[in-house]
C-alpha positions in Angstrom: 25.9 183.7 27.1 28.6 183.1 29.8 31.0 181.0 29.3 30.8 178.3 31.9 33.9 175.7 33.4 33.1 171.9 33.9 35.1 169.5 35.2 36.1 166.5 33.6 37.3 163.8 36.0 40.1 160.9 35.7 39.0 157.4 36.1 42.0 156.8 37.9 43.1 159.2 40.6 46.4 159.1 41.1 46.9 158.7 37.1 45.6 162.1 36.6 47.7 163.2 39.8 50.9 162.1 38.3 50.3 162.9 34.0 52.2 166.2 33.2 53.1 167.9 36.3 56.1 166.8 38.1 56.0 166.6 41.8 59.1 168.2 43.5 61.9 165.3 43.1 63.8 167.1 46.3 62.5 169.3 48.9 64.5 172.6 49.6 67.0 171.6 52.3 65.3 172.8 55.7 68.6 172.3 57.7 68.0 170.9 61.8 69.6 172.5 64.9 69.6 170.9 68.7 67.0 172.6 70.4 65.6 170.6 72.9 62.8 172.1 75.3 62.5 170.8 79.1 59.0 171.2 79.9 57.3 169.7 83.2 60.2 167.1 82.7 59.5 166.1 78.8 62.3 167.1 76.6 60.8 168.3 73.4 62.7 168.9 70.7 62.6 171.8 68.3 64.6 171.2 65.1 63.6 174.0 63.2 63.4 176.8 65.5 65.5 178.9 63.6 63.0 179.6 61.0 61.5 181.8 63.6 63.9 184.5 62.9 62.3 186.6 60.3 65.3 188.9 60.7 67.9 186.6 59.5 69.3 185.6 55.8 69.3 182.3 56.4 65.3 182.7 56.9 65.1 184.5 53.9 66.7 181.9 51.5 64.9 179.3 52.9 61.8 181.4 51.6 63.3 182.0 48.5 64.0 178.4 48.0 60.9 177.0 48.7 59.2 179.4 46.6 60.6 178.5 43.9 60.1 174.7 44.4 56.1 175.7 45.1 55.8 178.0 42.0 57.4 175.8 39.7 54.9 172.6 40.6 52.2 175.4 40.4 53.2 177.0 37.0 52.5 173.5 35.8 49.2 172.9 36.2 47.9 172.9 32.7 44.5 174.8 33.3 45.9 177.2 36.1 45.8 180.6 33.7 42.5 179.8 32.7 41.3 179.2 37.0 42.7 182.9 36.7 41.4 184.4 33.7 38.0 183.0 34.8 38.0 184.6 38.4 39.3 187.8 37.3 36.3 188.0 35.0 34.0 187.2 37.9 35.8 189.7 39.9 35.3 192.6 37.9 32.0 194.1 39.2 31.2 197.0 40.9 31.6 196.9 44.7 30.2 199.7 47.0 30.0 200.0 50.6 27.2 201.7 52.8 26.8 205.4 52.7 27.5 207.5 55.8 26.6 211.3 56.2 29.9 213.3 58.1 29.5 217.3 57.4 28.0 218.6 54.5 28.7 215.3 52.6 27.8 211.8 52.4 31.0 209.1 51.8 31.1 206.2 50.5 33.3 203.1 49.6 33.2 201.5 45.6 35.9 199.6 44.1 35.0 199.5 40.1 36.1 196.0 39.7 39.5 194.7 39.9 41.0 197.6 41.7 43.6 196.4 44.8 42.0 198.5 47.0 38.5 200.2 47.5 38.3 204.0 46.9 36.5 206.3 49.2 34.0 208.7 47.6 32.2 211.9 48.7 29.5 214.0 47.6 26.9 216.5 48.4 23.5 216.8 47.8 22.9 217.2 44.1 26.7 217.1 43.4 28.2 214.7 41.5 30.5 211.9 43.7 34.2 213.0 43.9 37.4 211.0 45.1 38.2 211.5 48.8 40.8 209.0 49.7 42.4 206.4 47.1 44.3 203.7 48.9 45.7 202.0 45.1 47.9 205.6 45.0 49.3 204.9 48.3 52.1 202.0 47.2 52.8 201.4 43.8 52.1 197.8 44.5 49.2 197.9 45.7 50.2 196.3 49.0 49.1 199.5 51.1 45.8 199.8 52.3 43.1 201.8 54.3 42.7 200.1 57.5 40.9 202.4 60.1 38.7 205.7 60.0 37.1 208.2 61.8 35.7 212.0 61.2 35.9 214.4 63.7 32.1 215.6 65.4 31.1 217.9 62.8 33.2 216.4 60.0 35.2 218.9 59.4 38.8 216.8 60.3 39.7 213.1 59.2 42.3 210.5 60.6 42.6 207.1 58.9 45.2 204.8 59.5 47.1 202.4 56.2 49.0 199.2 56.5 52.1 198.9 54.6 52.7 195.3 53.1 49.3 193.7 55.4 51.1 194.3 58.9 49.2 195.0 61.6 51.3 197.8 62.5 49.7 201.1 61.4 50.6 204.6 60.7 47.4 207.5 61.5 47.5 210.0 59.3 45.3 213.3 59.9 43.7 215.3 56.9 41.3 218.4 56.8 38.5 216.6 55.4 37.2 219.8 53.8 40.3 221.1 51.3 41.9 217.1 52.3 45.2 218.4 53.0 47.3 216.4 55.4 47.5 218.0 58.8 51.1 217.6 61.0 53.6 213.9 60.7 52.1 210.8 60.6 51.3 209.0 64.2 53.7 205.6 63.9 53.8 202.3 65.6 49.6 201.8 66.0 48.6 198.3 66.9 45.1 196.9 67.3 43.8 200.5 67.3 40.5 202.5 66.6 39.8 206.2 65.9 37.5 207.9 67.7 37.3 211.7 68.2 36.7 213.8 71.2 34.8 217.1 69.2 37.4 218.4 66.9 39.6 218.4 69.8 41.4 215.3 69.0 41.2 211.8 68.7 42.2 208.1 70.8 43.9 205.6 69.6 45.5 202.1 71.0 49.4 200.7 70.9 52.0 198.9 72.4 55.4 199.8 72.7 57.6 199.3 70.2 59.2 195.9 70.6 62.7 195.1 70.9 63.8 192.5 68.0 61.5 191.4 65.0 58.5 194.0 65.1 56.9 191.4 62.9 57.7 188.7 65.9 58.2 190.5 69.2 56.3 190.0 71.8 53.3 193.1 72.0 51.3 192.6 75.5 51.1 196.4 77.0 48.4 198.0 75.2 47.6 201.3 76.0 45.4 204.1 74.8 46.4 207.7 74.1 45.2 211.1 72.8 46.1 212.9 70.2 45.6 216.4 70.2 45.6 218.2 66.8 48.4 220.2 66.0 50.9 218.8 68.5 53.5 216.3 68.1 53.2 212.3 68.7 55.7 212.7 71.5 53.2 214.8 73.6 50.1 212.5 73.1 49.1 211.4 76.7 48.1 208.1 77.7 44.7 208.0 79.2 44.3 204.4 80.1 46.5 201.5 80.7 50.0 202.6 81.7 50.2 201.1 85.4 48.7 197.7 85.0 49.3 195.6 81.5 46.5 194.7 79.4 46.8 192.9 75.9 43.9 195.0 74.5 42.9 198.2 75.4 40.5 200.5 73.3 38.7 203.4 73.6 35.4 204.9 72.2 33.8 208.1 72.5 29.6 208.1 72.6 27.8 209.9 70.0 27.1 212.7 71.9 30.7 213.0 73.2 30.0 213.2 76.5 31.4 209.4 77.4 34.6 207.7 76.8 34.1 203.8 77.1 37.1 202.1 77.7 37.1 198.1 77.0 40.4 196.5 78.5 41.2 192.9 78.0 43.8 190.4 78.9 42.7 188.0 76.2 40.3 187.7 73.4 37.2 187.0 75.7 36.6 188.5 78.3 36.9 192.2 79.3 36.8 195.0 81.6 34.4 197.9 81.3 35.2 201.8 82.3 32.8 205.0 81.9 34.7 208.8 81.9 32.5 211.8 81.8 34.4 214.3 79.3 32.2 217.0 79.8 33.7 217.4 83.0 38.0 218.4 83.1 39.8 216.4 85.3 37.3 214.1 85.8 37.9 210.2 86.6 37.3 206.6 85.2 34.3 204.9 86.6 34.4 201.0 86.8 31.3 199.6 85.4 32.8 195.9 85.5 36.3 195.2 87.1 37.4 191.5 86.0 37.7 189.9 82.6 35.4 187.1 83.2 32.6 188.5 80.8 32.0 190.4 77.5 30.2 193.7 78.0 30.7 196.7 75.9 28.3 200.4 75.6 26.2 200.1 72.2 24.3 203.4 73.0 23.6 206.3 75.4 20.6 208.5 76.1 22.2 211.4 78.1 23.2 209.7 81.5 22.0 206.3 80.4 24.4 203.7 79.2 23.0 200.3 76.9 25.3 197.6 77.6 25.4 194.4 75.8 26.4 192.2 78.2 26.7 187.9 78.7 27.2 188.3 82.1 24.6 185.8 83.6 23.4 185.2 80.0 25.6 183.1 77.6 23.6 183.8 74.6 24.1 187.7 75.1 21.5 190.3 76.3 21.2 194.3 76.7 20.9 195.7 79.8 20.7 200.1 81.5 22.4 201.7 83.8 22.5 205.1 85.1 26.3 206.6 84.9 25.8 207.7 88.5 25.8 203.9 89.8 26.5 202.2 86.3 27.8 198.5 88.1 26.1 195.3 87.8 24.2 196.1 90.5 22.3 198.3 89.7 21.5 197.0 86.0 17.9 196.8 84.5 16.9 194.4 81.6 16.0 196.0 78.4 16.6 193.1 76.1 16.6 189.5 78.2 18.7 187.1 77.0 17.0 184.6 74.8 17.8 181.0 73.7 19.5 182.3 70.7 22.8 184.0 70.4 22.1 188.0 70.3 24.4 190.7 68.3 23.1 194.7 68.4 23.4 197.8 67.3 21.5 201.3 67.2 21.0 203.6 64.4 18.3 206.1 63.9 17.5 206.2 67.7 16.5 202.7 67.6 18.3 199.3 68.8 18.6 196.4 66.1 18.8 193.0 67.4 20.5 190.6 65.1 19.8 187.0 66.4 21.5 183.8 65.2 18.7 180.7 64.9 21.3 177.9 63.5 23.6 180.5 62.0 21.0 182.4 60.3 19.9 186.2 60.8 16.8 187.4 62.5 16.7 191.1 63.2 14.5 192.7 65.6 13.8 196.3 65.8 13.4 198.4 69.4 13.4 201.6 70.2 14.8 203.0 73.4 12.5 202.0 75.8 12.6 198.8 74.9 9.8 198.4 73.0 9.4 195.9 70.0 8.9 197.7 66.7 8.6 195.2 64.3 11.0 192.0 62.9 12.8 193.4 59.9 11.8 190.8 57.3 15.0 190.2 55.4 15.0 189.3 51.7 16.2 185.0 52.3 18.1 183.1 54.1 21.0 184.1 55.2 23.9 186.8 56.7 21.7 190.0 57.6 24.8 192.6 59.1 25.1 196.4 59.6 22.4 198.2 61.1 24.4 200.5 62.5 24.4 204.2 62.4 24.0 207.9 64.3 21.6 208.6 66.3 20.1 211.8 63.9 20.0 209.7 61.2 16.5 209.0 59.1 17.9 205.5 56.9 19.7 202.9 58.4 21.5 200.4 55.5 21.8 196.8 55.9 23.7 193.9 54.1 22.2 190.7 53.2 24.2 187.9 51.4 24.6 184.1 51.6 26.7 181.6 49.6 24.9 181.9 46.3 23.6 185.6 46.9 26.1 188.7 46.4 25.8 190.9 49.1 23.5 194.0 48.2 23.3 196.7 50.5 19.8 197.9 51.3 18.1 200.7 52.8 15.6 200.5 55.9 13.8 203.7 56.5 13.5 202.9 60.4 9.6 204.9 61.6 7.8 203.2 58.9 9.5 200.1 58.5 9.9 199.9 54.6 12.7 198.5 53.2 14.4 198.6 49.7 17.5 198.0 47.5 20.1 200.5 47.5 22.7 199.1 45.8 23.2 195.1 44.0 25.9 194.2 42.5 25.8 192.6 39.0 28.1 189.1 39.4 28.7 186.9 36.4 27.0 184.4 38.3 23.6 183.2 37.9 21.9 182.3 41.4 19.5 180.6 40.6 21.6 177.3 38.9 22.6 176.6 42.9 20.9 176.0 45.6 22.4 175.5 49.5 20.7 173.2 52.1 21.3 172.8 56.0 21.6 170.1 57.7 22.5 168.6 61.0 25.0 165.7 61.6 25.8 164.1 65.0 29.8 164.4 66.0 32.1 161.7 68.1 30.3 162.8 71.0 26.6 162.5 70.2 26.4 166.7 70.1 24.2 167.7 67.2 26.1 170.4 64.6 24.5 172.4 61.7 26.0 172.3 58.4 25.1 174.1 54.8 25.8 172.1 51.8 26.2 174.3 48.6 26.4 173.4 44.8 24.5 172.7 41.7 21.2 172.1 41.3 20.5 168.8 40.1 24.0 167.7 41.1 24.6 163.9 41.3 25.7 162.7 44.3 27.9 159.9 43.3 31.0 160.1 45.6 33.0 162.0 42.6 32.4 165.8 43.1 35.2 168.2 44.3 33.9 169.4 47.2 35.9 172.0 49.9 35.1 171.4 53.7 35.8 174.7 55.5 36.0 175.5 59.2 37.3 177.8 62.0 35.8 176.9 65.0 37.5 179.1 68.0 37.1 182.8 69.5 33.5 183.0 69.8 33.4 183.8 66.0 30.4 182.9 64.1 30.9 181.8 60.5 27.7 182.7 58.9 26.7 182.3 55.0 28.4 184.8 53.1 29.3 184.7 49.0 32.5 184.7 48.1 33.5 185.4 44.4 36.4 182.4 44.4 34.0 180.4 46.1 31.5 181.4 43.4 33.8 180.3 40.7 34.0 176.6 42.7 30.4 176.2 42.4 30.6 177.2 38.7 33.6 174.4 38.1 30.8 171.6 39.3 32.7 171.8 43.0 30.9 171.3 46.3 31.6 174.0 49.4 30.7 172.7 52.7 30.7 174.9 55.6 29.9 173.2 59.1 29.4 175.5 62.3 31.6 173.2 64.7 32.3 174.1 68.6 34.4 176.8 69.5 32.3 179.1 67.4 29.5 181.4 68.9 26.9 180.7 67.1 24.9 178.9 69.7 26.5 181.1 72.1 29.7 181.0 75.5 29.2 177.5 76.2 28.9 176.9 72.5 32.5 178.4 72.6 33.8 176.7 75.6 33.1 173.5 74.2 36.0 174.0 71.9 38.3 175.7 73.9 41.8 174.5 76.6 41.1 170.7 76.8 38.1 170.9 74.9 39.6 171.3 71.8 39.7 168.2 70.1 36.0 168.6 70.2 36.4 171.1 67.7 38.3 168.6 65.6 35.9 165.8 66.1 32.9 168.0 64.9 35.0 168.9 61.6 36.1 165.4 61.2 32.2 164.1 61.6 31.2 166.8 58.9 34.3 165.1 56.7 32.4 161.6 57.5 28.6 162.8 56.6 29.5 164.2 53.6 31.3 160.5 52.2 28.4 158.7 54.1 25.6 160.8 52.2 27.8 160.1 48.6 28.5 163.8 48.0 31.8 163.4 47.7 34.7 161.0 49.0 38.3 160.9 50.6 39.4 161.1 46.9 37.8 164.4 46.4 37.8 166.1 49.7 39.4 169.0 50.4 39.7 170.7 53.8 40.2 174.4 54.6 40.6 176.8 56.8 42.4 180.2 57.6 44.3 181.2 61.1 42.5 179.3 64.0 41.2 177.7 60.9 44.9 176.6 59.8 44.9 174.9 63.1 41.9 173.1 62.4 43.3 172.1 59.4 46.7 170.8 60.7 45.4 169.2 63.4 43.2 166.8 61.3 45.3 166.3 58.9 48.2 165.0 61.5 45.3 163.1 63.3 43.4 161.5 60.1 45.4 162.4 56.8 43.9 159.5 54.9 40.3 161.5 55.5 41.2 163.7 52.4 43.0 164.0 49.4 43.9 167.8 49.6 45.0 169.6 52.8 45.0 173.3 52.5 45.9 175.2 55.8 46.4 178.9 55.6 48.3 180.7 58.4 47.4 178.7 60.7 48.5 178.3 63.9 50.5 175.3 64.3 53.3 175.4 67.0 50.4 174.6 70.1 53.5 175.2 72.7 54.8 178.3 71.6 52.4 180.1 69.5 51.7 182.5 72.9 55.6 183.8 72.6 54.8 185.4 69.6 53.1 189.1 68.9 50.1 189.3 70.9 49.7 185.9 70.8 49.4 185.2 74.8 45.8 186.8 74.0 44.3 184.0 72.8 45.1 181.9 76.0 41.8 181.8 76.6 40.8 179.3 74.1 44.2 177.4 74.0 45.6 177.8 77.1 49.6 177.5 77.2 52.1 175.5 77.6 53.5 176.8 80.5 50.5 176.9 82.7 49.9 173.5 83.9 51.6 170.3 83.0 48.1 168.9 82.2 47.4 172.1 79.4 51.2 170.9 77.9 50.2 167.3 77.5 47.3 168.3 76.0 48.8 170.8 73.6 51.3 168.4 72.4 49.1 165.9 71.9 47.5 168.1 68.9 50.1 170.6 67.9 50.5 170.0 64.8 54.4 170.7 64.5 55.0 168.1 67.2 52.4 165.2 65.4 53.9 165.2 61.9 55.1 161.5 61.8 56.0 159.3 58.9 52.8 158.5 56.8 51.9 159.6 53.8 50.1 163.0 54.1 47.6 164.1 51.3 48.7 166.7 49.2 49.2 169.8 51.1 49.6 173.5 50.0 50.4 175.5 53.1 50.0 179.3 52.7 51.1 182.2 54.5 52.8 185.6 54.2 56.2 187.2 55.4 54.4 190.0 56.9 52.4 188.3 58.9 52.6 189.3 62.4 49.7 188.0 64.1 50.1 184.3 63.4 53.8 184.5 62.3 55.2 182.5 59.6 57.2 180.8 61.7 54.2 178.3 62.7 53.7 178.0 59.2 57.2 177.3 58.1 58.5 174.5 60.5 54.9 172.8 60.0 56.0 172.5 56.3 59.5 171.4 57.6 58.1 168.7 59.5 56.3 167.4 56.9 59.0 167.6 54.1 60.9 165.2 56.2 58.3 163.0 57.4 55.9 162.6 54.1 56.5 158.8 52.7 53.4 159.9 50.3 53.7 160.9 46.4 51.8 163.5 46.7 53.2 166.9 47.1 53.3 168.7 50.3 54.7 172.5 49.1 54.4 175.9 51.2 53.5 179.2 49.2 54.5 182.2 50.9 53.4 185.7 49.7 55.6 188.1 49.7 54.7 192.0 50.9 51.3 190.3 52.7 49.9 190.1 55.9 47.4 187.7 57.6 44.9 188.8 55.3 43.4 192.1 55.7 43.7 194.5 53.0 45.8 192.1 50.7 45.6 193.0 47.2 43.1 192.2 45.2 45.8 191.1 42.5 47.5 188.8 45.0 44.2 187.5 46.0 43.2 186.0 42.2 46.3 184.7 41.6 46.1 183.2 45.4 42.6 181.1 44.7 43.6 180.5 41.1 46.9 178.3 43.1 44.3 177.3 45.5 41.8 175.7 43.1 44.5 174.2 40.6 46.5 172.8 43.0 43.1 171.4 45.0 41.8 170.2 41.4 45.0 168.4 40.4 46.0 166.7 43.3 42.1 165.2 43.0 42.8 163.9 39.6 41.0 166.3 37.3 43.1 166.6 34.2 41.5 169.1 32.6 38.6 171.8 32.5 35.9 172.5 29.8 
């Protein structure tokens, strides 16, 4: 029988808060320097601006110091071990990935349980499974990891990029995937970038040039994508697209059949160009399918000369669309899948095209085949996060995941002609599914506008006011945030907790004008809706202010920090991970101009500044008292830099009149997320959940 954590609660709050761990007496000094900011005639000052310089010692000991003020509140928490000891235990299950057929052998990803990094597998028919790639032997640490890869046309040839300590920089590194010997130097300094083979020829990949300065900070905003040509040096790859006008993200894809290269060029994060060469033809030129950045299109499938585009132009919700490469603009393009009134994501595998709708943030998948006929509705196992779908046209199986917040994600295998489905592969969780149940419902925010929310916990769990319960959002970039399970958040559930997940504006899940209801000077819409989802859930008893928690990661931290600055007496723990904080400078940063589109900058208008600074969080800390706060974030970080994250905890050292605790936590040889250890990543939740737990009074676990 499992051994199962319950939560004892404190009749007395701040009692429990304040019994045996010792909040810091004195915060690390964060020393201020004049730097004052003229902007449309407002002088805004900037106190801490130095911590943006991730080159200098000064930054460094400032990390160092705070660190150790953060790790020794954390190392008191009485029942923060056994939060670890717990998760690890729940961790350690076999993982696998989908199986996909390059050459003579099928590959596939497992991690056995508690490895850093998943392991990539190969096999033939009838063979027992041998290692192909092992990210853990990369870096002795652990902090290395697989990011991109691609097989050349018949398989015969591998490139797959690593990240060294979670940057987004990359290095490509090309192996004979047959004997798996390395082939020629590593390609360096590869941003944002696929892999995508032309034959065995070579391959394309996407980067900027390298920066001058901090290539964790420097600006990156001239994208441009290159080939590679196997057995020559990186100084002779060409670029194929993007060297006379700048774009922010550029990236290239060759169709199955290699006769196209699609090239997708955008200036921000929505929005993007759309370009067609014929390779089968030397010498041959791009042809513009869509010329401006005021949609999202992008080729999901060919059939010789004919191109499947999903496309929103004139269809916020998304919808497929043909055209002939001969006159492939929007003229000329024929409806295969209409838009509908729900938000439409595709793919094609097996000859077919999958349509993966979202009805209130749940999967419904529709199978086509290429004339656009309806097939059938793939009937999916529950409720929940259906994704995949996607594979070669000459394939017979196609593999899907389905998961939600109490459901593991198992992998299963659709045979496509006759429509059966079954289980390939479900992982066995210490978790028992069936103790927890998860419930939607809908909530009005400031504004009237009607937002979904699932509600996930105990069965039979009494909704007195008292129970722990985590609020998470994002909100922003068109992202969808769909029910997924989560092993930490697992281990939440199990500890009696409550995980509320709202899907607030600035997502797509009801589609663009979904999105653009959160976006420029619509974005305290997104905090309104996140706020309102605060208010239902203390209106409907399952928790209160006592026992909230609110987080959220990246656009997420934002949410976070903008709340809390706006209503910190809404919860008791704040818990912003790195976010994006600094609302007037954020876009002076990395490729951070990109996301524009949803902020819109400082410098723009004078109307988009007074709006950002009425929300940044780094300019609205003022002197209240904040609720306990753990902000995280991670040197090597450089897509939201630490920077934002460091002068936000600044501010709020010297502004907090509060007891509680308002500490930063900064990992060391990490990025913004992907690929982080999965050592780091225990001992991240197991600081997570004690802080969260402690601050909310709970004295100890049973």
């Amino acid at each position: 029988m499992k051994r199962v954590l319950l939560i004892t609660f404190v009749v007395i709050v701040m009692a429990g808060c304040n019994q045996g761990v010792k909040s810091p007496a004195e915060y690390p000094e964060t020393a201020k320097k004049e730097v004052v900011d003229t902007i449309f005639g407002t002088p805004v000052t900037d106190p801490y601006r130095w911590l943006e310089d991730d080159m200098s010692d000064e930054t460094a000991d400032w990390v160092k110091r705070q660190n150790v003020v953060t790790f020794g509140y954390l190392e008191q928490i009485p029942y923060r071990e056994e939060i670890k000891n717990r998760l690890t235990a729940m961790w350690n299950y076999e993982k696998f990935g989908a199986p996909f057929k390059r050459g003579d052998y099928t590959y596939f990803m497992k991690n056995d349980g508690l490895q850093n990094q998943f392991v990539i597998y190969r096999q033939k028919d009838g063979e027992e499974a041998e290692v192909f790639l092992d990210p853990n032997k990369f870096s002795e640490d652990g902090t290395t990891s697989l990011s991109e890869m691609g097989f050349s046309s018949d398989g015969s040839m591998v490139a797959y990029s690593i990240s060294e300590g979670g940057s987004d920089w990359r290095k490509i590194i090309v192996m004979n995937a047959i004997t798996m010997e390395t082939i020629g130097d590593p390609i360096i300094d590869v941003k944002f970038s696929g892999i995508s083979w032309q034959g065995n020829e070579g391959f394309y990949y996407s980067s900027y040039d390298r920066p001058d300065g901090s290539e964790l900070s420097a600006m990156t905003d001239h994208h441009k994508l290159y080939f590679h040509k196997i057995g020559t040096p990186q100084s002779e790859d060409k670029v194929v697209f993007g060297s006379d006008v700048k774009r922010r993200y550029v990236g290239g894809d060759v169709t199955e059949d290699d006769r196209f290269l699609i090239v997708s060029a955008a200036i921000s994060t929505t929005g993007n160009e759309l370009y067609v060469k014929d390779l089968t033809k030397p010498g041959s030129r791009f042809v513009t399918v869509v010329d401006n950045f005021s949609n999202t299109h992008g080729v999901i499938a060919n059939e010789g000369s004919k191109l499947y585009i999903a496309t929103n132009l004139n269809a916020p919700n998304m919808r497929i669309v043909t055209a002939d490469f001969s006159n492939p603009s929007p003229d000329y393009w024929v409806d295969f899948i209409p838009e509908t009134e729900n938000v439409l994501s595709p793919s094609s595998g097996a000859g077919y095209i999958f349509a993966n709708y979202l009805i209130d943030a749940i999967s419904h998948v529709k199978q086509y085949d290429m004339e656009g006929t309806l097939v059938r509705e793939i009937e999916l196992p529950g409720v929940g996060t259906a994704s995949g779908f996607g594979s070669r046209k000459k394939d017979t199986d196609v593999y899907f995941s389905f998961t939600n917040y109490i459901t593991p994600s198992t992998i299963y295998k659709l045979e496509p002609v006759s429509g059966s489905v079954e289980v390939f592969k479900k992982p066995e969780v210490a978790f028992n599914t069936e103790d927890y149940e998860s419930v939607q419902v809908f909530y009005n925010s400031k504004d009237g506008t009607k937002v979904p929310m699932i509600i996930t916990h105990r069965k039979g769990l009494a909704l007195n006011g008292n129970n722990p319960t985590i609020l998470y959002g994002y909100g922003g970039f068109n992202i969808s945030v769909t029910p997924s399970f989560s092993v930490a958040n697992a281990l939440w559930l199990e500890m009696g907790g409550i995980y509320a997940v709202p899907n607030i504006r600035g997502g797509g899940e009801y589609g663009e004008k979904w999105h653009l209801a959160g976006t420029k000077t619509n974005k305290q819409n997104v905090f309104d809706d996140f706020i309102a989802a605060a208010e239902y859930l203390i209106a409907n008893n399952y928790t209160s202010s006592d026992y909230l928690a609110l987080r959220g990661g990246s656009n997420g931290g934002l949410l976070v920090g903008a709340v809390m600055t706006q209503r910190p007496e809404l919860m008791r723990v704040a818990l912003p991970a790195v976010g994006v904080l600094d609302m007037l400078r954020y876009h002076k940063f990395t490729a951070g101009a990109g996301w524009a589109y949803d902020y819109g900058t400082a410098d723009e208008s004078e109307e988009m500044f007074r709006y950002l600074l009425g929300y940044s969080p780094v300019h609205n800390v003022r002197e209240v008292s904040y609720p306990a706060t753990l902000v995280t974030t991670a040197d090597h970080d450089d897509r939201v830099v630490p920077a934002h994250s460091f002068k936000f905890a600044a501010h709020l050292q010297d502004k907090h009149i509060g007891s509680s605790p308002v500490l930063i936590r900064i990992e060391t040889m990490a990025g913004h997320g992907a690929g982080t250890p999965v050592s780091k990543t225990i001992e991240q939740w197991a600081d997570l959940f004690g802080f969260t737990l402690w601050n909310m009074g709970v004295k100890k676990l049973k």
